[in-house]
N, C-alpha and C positions, 0 to 999 in steps of 0.2 A: 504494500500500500504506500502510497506516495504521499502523504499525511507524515510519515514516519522517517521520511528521508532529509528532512529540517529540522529545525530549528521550532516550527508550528506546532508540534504536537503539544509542546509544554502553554503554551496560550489555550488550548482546549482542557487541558491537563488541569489547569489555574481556575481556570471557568468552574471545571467538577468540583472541584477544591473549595471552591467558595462558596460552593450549596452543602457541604458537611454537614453544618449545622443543623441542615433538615432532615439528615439522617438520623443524628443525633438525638435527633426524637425519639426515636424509635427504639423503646424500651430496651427491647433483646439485644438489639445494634449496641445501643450506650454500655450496658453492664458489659458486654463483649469487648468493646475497646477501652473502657476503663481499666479492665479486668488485666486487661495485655498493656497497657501503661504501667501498671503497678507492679506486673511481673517482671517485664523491663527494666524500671528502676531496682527492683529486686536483683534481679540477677549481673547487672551493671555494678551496685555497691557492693556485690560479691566480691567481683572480680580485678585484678589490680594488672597493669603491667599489656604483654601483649594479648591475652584473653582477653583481656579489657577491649583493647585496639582492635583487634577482632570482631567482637561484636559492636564497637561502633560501626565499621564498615558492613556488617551486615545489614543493621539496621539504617544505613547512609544504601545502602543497593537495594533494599528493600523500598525504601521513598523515591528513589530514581524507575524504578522498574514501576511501580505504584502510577506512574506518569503515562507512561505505553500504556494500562492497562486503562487508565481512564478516561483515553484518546481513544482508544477503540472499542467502551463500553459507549462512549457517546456517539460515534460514528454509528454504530452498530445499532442505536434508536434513535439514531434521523434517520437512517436508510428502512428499518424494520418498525419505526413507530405507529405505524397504523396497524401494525398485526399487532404492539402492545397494547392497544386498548380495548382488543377483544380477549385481553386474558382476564 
């Protein structure tokens, strides 16, 4: 896909990002990433040194990759959004 070959994908990327909040709502959503925030910090004060360094880059690949996926979850309901509204 050719969305993905620039610089572009992260402006649609920013877009999804910025309606979180309205996910956020959403009970099972919130406790699920509070739950994974808290684990994180958990396991981050664990660890000291390159482990440490480690999972930051995991967690740093993790929000980069997070980027593609939100560029082609939106792509993928402009193109298929009227077959969403009969779900």
């Amino acid at each position: 896909m050719q969305i993905f070959e620039n610089e572009n994908y992260k402006y649609i990327s920013n877009l999804v990002e910025e309606k979180i909040p309205i996910l956020r709502q959403n009970k099972e959503f919130n406790q699920k990433y509070e739950n994974l925030m808290l684990k994180i910090d958990q396991l981050s004060s664990m660890l000291e040194g390159e482990p440490k360094e480690i999972l930051e880059e995991i967690i740093k690949l993790f929000y980069e990759t997070e980027a593609y996926y939100f560029t082609l979850s939106y792509s993928l309901g402009v193109k298929y959004g009227e077959d969403l509204k009969k779900i």
